[in-house]
C-alpha positions as CSV (number, residue, x, y, z in Angstrom):
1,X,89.3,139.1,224.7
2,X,89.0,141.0,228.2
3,X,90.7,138.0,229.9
4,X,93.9,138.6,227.3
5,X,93.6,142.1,227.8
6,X,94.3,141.2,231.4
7,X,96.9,138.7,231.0
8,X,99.0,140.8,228.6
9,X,98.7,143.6,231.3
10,X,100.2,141.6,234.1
11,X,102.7,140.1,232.2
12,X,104.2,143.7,231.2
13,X,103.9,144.6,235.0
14,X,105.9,141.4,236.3
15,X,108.7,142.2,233.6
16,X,108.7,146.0,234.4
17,X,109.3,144.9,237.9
18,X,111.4,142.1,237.6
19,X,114.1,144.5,235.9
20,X,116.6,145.9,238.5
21,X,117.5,149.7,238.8
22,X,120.7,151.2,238.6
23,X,122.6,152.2,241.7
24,X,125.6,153.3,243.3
25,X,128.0,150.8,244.8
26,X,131.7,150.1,245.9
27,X,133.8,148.9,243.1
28,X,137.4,148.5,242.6
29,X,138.6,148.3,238.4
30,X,142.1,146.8,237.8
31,X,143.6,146.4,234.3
32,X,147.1,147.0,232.5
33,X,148.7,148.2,236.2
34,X,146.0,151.1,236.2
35,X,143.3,150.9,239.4
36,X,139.9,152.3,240.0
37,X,138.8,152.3,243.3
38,X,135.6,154.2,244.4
39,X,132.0,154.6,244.0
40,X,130.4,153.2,240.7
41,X,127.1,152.9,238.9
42,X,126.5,149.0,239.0
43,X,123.5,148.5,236.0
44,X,122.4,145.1,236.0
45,X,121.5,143.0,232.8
46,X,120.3,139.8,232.2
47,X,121.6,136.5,233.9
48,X,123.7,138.3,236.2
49,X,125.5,140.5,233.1
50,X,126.1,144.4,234.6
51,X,127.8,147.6,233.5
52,X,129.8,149.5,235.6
53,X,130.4,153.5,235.4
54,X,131.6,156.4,236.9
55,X,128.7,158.0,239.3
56,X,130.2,161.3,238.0
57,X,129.0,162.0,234.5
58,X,131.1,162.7,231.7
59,X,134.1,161.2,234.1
60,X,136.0,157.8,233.0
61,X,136.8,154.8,235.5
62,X,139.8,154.3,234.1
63,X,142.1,156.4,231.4
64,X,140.0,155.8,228.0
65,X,137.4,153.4,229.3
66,X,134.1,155.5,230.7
67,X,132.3,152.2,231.4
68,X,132.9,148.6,232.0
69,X,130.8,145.1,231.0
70,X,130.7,142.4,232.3
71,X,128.7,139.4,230.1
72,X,128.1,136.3,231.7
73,X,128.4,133.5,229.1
74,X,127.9,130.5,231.5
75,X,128.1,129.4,235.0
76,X,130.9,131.4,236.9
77,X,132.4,132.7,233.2
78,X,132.0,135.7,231.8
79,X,133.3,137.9,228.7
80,X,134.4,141.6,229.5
81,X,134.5,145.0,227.6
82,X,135.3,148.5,228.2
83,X,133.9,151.4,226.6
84,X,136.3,153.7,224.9
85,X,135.9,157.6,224.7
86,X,135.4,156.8,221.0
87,X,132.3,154.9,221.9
88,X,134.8,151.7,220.6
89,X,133.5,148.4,222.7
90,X,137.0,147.0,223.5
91,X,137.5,142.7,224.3
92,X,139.6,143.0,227.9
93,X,138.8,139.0,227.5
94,X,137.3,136.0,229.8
95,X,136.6,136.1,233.8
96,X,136.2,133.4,236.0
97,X,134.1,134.6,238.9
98,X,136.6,134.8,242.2
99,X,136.1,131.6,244.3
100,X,137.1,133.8,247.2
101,X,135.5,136.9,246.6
102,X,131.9,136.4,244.8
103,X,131.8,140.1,243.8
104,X,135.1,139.8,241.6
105,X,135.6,138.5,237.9
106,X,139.2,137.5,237.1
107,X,140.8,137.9,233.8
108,X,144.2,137.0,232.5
109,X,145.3,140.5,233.2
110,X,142.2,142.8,235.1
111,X,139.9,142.0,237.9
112,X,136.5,144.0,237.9
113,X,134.6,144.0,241.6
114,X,131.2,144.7,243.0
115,X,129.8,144.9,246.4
């Protein structure tokens, strides 16, 4: 029972460190001809999925959106949302991670980057 005990503890420590923090890098959001460029809160998810934000709370990246995710749905392809004001998760649509520029995911009509 002791030995489980054990087990089950080190397991919960692995995952607990294996989860990536939240911090503040460079990122650049373009959609419908508007543009944020500046600092951002990158939050990373699983398989490579992250949220962006505005390191300024209570400010938006763009007009409506306050944050921005990024959902990878297979190799090099992802699915992307903004946040509304509203709290309404909004379909921008499929991104093909940038052959040229790894940090970028490019959509039919918005590019999201992260360095």
């Amino acid at each position: 029972m002791r030995f489980v005990a054990i087990i089950f503890s080190l397991l919960l420590m692995c995952n607990e460190t294996s989860l990536a923090a939240d911090r503040v890098s460079r990122c650049q959001i373009e959609s419908n001809h508007a543009i944020y460029k500046g600092m951002c809160v990158f939050s990373p998810g699983e398989m490579g999925s992250f949220t962006l934000s505005n390191p300024i709370e209570g400010k938006l990246l763009l007009e409506g959106i306050s944050s921005v995710i990024v959902i990878i749905t297979d190799k090099g392809v992802a699915e992307v949302r903004g946040l509304t004001l509203d709290g309404i998760n909004s379909r921008w649509g499929e991104a093909k991670r940038s052959l040229r520029e790894k940090a970028c995911w490019v959509g039919e009509d918005f590019k999201i980057c992260a360095w």
